[in-house]
C-alpha positions in Angstrom: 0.0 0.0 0.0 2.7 2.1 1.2 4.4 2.0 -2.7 1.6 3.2 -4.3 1.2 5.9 -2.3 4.6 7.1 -2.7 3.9 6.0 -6.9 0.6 8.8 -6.7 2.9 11.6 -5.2 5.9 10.8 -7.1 3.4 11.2 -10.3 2.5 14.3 -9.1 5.3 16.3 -8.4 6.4 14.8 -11.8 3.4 16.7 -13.6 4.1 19.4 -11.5 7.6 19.9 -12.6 6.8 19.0 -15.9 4.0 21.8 -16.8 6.4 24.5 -14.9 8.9 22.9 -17.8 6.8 23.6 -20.1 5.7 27.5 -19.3 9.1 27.9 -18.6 10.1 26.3 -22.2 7.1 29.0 -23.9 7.8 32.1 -21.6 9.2 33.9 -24.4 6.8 33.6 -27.1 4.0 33.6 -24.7 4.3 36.7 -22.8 5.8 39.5 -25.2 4.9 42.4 -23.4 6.9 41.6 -20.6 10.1 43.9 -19.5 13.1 41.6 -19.8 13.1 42.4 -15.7 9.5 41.0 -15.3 10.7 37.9 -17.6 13.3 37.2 -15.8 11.8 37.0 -12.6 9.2 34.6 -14.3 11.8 32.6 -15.5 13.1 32.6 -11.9 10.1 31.8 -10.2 9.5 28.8 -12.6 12.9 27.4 -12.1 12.5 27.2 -8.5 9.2 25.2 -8.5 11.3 22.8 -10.9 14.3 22.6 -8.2 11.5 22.3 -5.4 10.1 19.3 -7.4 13.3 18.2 -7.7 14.1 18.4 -4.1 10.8 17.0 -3.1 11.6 14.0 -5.5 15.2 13.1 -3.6 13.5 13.3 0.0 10.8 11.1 -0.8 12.1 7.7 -0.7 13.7 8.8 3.0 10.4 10.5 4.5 8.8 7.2 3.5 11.3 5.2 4.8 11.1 6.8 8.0 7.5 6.9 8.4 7.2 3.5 7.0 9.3 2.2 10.2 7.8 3.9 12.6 4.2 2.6 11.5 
């Protein structure tokens, strides 16, 4: 039970990171009457939700661990 639980999150933040791929991928021919300043801080905020998902990715096997031996 406990692997496909960590199978639906895992698919999640997958997605997740994925679409912010994505807009990050089409910010430039999406949003053309952005400043380059405004842009950029898009493109920022984008690539930290991808390095959150990321992060969240590598501490998932561990959090389950943990929890799974204490259960």
């Amino acid at each position: 039970m406990q692997h496909f639980i960590l199978a639906f999150i895992t698919i999640g933040i997958v997605w997740t990171a994925w679409k912010n791929f994505k807009q990050l991928g089409r910010l430039k021919a999406a949003d053309l009457d952005l400043t380059v300043e405004q842009r950029q801080q898009q493109q920022m905020r984008y690539t930290m939700r991808i390095v959150a998902c990321l992060l969240a990715l590598a501490a998932l096997p561990f959090l389950f661990t943990i929890i799974g031996k204490s259960l």
